[in-house]
C-alpha positions as CSV (number, residue, x, y, z in Angstrom):
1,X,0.0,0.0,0.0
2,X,2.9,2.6,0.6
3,X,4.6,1.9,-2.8
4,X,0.6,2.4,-4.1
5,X,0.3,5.5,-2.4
6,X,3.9,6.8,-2.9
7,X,3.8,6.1,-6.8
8,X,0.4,7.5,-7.1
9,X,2.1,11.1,-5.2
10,X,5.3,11.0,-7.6
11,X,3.0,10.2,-10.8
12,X,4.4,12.9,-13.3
13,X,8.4,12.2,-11.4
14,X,7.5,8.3,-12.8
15,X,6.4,9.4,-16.3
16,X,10.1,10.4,-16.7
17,X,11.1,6.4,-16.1
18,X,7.7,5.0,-17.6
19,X,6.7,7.7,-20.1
20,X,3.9,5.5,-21.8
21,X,0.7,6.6,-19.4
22,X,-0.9,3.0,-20.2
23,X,2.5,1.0,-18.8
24,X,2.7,3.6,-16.1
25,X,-1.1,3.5,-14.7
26,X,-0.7,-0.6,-15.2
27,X,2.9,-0.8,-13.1
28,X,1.8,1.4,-10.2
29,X,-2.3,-0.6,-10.4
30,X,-0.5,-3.5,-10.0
31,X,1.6,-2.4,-6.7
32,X,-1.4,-2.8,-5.0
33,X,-1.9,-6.8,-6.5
34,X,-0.8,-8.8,-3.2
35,X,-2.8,-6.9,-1.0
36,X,-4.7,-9.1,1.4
37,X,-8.1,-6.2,2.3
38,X,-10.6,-5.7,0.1
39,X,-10.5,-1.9,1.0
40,X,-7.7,-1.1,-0.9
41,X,-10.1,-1.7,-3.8
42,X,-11.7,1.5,-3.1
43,X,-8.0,3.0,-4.0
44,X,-7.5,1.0,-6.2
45,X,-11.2,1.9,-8.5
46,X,-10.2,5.4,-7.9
47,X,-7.1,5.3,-9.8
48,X,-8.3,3.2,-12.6
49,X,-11.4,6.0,-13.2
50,X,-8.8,8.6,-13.4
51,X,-5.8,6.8,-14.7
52,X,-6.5,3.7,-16.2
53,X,-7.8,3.6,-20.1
54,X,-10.4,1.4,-21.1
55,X,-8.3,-1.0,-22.8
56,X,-6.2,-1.7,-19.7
57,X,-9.4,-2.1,-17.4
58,X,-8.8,-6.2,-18.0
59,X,-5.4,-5.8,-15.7
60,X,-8.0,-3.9,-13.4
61,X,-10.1,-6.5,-13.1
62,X,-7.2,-9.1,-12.3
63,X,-5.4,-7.5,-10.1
64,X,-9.2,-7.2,-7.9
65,X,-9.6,-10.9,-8.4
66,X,-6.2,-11.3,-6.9
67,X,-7.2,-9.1,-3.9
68,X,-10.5,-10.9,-3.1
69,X,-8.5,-14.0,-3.3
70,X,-5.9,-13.0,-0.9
71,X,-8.7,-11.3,1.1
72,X,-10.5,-14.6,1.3
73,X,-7.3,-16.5,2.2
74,X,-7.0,-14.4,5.3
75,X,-10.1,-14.5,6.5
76,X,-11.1,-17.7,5.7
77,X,-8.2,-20.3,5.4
78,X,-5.9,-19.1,7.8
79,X,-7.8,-19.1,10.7
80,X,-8.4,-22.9,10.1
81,X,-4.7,-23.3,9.4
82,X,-4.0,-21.6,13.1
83,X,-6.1,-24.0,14.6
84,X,-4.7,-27.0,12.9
85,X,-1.3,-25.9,14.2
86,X,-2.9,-24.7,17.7
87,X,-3.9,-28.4,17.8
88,X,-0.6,-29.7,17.4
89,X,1.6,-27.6,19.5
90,X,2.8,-29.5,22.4
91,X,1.9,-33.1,20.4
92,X,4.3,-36.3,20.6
93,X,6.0,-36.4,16.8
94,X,5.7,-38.9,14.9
C-alpha cells in the first residue's frame, strides 16, 4: 500500500522512467496486487477511473480478483490453518 500511495504522489516524477501513461497507470495498479483487504479496492477503483484507459481495465479486473483471493485467504483459510497448528503444539512427533 505505501509503494501504491507513494507512486500515485510521484505520478508525473515516474512518467520520466515510464513515459507510456498505459504502462505507467498498469505498473503502479498492480503495486497494489498482493494486498490481502478488500478496502484497498476503493483505491484502487479510484485510480483506474482517473488513470487507467479502457483498454487496460482487463489488468484492473485481475489485479481485484487477486485481492478478493488474498482477502478470502486471510479470513477464511488461515484461521483454520491456526487452529490446525494450535492443535498440534505440544503433540508427541511422529
Amino acid at each position: 500500500m505505501m509503494a501504491f500511495d507513494y507512486a500515485v504522489r510521484h505520478w508525473e516524477d515516474l512518467g520520466k522512467l515510464i513515459e507510456d501513461p498505459d504502462r505507467r497507470s498498469v505498473f503502479i495498479a498492480y503495486l497494489l496486487s498482493n494486498a490481502n483487504k478488500t478496502e484497498v479496492l476503493i483505491r484502487l477503483d479510484a485510480f483506474a477511473a482517473a488513470h487507467v484507459s479502457p483498454s487496460n481495465k482487463t489488468d484492473i479486473r485481475k489485479i481485484a480478483a487477486a485481492v478478493r483471493d488474498l482477502a478470502r485467504i486471510r479470513t477464511e483459510r488461515l484461521p483454520e490453518i491456526d487452529r490446525w497448528v494450535a492443535a498440534r503444539v505440544g503433540a508427541p512427533g511422529p
